[in-house]
Structure formats: C-alpha cells, structure tokens
N, C-alpha and C positions, 0 to 999 in steps of 0.2 A: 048669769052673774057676769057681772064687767070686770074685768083685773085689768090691773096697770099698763100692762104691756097691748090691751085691745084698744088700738086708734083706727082702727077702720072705718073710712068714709071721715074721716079729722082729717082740717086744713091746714094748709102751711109748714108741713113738716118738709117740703119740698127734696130735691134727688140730692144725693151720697155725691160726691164727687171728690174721689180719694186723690190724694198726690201720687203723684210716681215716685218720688222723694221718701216717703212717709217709711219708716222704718214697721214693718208688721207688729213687732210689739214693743212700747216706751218703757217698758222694765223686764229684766230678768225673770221677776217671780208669773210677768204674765205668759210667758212661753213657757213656763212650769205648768200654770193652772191648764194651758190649752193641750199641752202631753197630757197628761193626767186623765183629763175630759176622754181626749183621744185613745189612751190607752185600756181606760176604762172600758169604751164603748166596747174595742176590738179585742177584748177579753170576756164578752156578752154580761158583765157585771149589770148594766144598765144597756137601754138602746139609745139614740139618739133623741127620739119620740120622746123615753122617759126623762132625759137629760133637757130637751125642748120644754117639757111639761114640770120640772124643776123650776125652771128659770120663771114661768108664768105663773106658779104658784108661790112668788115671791110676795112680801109687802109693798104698798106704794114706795115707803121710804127702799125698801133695800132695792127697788126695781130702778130708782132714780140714780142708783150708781151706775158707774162703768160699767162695761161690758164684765169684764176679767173679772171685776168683783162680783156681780151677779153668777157669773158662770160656778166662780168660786163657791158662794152660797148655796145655788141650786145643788152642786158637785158634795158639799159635805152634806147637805140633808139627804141627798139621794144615800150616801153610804150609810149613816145614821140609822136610816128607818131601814138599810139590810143588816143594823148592827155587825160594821163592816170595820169603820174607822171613825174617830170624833175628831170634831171641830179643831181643835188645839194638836192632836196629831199630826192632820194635813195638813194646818199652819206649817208647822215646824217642818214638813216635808219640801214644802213650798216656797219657803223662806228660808231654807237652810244655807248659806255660807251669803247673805246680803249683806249689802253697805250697811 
C-alpha cells in the first residue's frame, strides 16, 4: 500500500537547505508538541518507530500539514489507542497560556 508520506524514487523534491538564521520552532506550541513526542518516547509510552509509524499512518490531507501538526496528530492517536489521553486534552496541554 502507498501512503502519503512514500515519495521514493519522486522527482523534484530536491535538498533541505536550512538557514542558520531559522529559529528551530516559529511557535511556542510547536516546542511543546516536540517535548511531548520527546518525553513520551523516553518514558517508553511509545518508541520512536511507533511515533515514525503514527505520522505515516496519517491521511493524505492531514500528512499535507506541517511538520508540528502531523507530529501532533500521530502523538494524540498514538495515546488514544493506549487510552492514555484525548485529543482535546493535549490540545489544551499544548496550547496552554497562548496568544
């Protein structure tokens, strides 16, 4: 089966060439979602693999977001199906004291 995220041997996506400039994350909540991921993993709630294999089993639409959002998405389904935490929890965890 092909999922969104399989572009192997696809043209034109050409190299990453980040700035040195570039601040690691353009919002607060997205250095939350990457704790989170992070804290998860190294609490062995999830592994990396399972966290990797979240993100791939996204939809086309939700695979076409950002990074931070997709992570995010993988990150609530993976708690989800440990009936662990929902959706609207993490939000709220995530997004707590924003603009």
């Amino acid at each position: 089966m092909v999922r969104p995220h399989d572009v192997g041997g696809a043209e034109g996506y050409g190299r990453v060439h980040p700035s040195p400039d570039e601040p690691p994350f353009e919002h607060v909540w997205e250095a939350r979602v990457h704790a989170v991921h992070q804290q998860l993993v190294a609490a062995g709630v999830y592994s990396r693999d399972e966290g990797r294999d979240g993100i791939e089993r996204l939809t086309a639409t939700e695979y076409a977001l950002g990074y931070y959002e997709r992570r995010f998405l993988a990150t609530v389904r993976l708690l989800q199906e440990r009936g662990i935490l929902g959706e609207d929890e993490l939000a709220e965890l995530i997004l707590r004291d924003q603009p």
